[in-house]
N, C-alpha and C positions, 0 to 999 in steps of 0.2 A: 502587466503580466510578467511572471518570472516561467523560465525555464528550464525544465527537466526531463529527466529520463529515469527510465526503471529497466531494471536487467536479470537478468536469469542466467543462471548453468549456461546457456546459450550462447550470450555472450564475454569478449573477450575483460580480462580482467584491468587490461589497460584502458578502457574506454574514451573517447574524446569528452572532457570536458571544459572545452574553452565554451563562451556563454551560457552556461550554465550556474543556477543556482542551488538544485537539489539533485538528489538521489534516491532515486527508492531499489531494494536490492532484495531480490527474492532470497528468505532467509532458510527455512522451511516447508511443509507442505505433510499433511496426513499424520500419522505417529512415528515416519520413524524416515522421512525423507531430509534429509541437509544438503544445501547448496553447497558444494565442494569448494566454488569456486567465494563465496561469500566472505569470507576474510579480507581475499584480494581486491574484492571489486569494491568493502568498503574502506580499505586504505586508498585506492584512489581516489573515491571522492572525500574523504578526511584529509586527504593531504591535497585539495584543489580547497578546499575551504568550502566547501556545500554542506546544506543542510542535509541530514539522513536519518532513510528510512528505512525500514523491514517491511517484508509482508509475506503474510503465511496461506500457501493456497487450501484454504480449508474444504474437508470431505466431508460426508455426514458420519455422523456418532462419535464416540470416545471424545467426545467436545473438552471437558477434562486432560486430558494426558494429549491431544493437540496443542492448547492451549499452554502447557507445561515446555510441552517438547519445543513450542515457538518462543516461550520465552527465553529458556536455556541457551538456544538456536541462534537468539539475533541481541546485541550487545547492547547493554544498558547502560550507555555513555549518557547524559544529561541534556535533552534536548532532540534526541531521536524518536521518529514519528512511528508506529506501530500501526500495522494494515492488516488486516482481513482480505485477501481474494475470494470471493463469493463465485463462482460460476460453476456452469457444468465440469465434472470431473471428465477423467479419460476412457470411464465408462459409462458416462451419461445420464449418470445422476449428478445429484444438488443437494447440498445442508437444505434445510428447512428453515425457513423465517426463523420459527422459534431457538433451532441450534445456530442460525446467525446472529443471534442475539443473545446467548448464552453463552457463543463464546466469545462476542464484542465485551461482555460485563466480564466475563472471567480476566482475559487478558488485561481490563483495565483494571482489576482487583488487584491482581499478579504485579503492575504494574503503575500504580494510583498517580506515580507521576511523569509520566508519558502522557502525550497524544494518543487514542487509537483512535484510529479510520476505519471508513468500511467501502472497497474497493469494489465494482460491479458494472457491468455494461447499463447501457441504457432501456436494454429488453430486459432486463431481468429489476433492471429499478423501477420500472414503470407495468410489467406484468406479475411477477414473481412475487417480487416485496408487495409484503400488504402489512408491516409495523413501520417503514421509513425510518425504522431503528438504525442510526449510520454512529452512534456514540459520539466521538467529537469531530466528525466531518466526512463529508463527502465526496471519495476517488472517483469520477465518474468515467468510464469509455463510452464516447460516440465518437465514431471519425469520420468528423466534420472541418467546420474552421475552428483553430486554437481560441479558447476560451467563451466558445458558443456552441456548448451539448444541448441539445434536444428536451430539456425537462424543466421547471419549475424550480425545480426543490434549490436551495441553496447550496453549493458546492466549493467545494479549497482548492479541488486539484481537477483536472482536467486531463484525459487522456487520448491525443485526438489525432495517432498516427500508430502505426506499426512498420512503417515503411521506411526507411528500411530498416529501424527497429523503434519500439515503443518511447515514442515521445512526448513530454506532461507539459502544464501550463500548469500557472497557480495564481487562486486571486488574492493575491498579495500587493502592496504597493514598493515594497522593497524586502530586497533578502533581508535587511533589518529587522520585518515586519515580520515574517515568516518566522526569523530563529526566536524572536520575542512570543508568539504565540505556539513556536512548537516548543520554547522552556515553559509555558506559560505556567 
C-alpha cells in the first residue's frame, strides 16, 4: 500500500510529506469556489516528488460550467489524477447519480488524458449510488483499517482517517505503479 493525503483551504501549505507517495489537493468546488491556497500546497508536493491530484467538491446543477471552472482550477501537468467529491453539500443536498455521472464524463471529455476518479464515503457508495459509475476509479472513505473499506466494489484509493487530517492508502504496488497508470 502506498501512502497519502489530501488537503483543503484548511490545511497548511507546507505540509509533512516525508513517507508519502501522493497528493490529492482540493482544487475547486461549485462555479465559482478556488482553493486559495491550491498553488502552494501543489508545489509542495511537486517539489517532494508525489504523484498529484485535484478534486472538485461538486454541488447539484450547472454540471457544465463546474466542470469548466474545475478544469481551469486544477493544472494540467501530465500525469495528474482528477476527482469528483460526491457528498452532501453545506446545505444538505447532493448531485444526483445522473449529475455524478455527467460530470465524471464531462471532465473526462475536458480532459481525455487524465485519470478521473470518483471520490465518496462509503454511505453514499452503497445507499445513494445506484450507477457504480466511478469513471476510472474508486476514492473511497470508510474509517476503518488502511486499505480495508467496507465494500465490494474495486477501489485505488482509500481514505481511512481524518484525524488529525485526512489520510489515503492506494492499491498500488509501487509509486512506479501509480505514476504509470495515472500517465496511463
Amino acid at each position: 500500500m502506498l501512502h497519502g493525503i489530501d488537503v483543503s483551504a484548511f490545511q497548511s501549505s507546507s505540509y509533512d510529506t516525508s513517507g508519502l507517495s501522493f497528493a490529492f489537493i482540493k482544487a475547486t468546488e461549485g462555479r465559482t469556489y478556488t482553493n486559495p491556497h491550491a498553488a502552494a500546497q501543489t508545489k509542495t508536493a511537486r517539489d517532494a516528488g508525489l504523484v498529484v491530484g485535484f478534486y472538485h467538491f461538486l454541488w447539484p446543477g450547472n454540471l457544465a460550467a463546474q466542470a469548466e471552472h474545475f478544469v481551469t482550477g486544477a493544472p494540467s501537468k501530465a500525469g495528474d489524477i482528477l476527482a469528483v467529491d460526491w457528498e452532501t453539500t453545506g446545505d444538505g443536498t447532493h448531485a444526483s447519480n445522473a449529475e455524478k455521472d455527467t460530470f465524471l464524463k464531462k471532465v473526462k471529455s475536458l480532459r481525455p488524458n487524465h485519470r478521473v476518479i470518483l471520490y465518496c464515503n462509503r454511505d453514499f457508495w452503497l445507499n445513494i449510488d445506484n450507477t457504480s459509475y466511478a469513471a476510472d476509479g474508486l476514492w473511497i472513505a470508510d474509517y476503518v483499517t488502511a486499505g480495508h473499506p467496507r465494500i465490494q466494489a474495486h477501489w485505488r484509493f482509500h481514505q481511512y482517517t481524518s484525524d488529525p487530517y485526512d489520510k489515503d492508502v492506494a492499491d498500488f504496488a509501487s509509486t512506479a505503479a501509480l505514476k504509470s497508470w495515472a500517465e496511463g
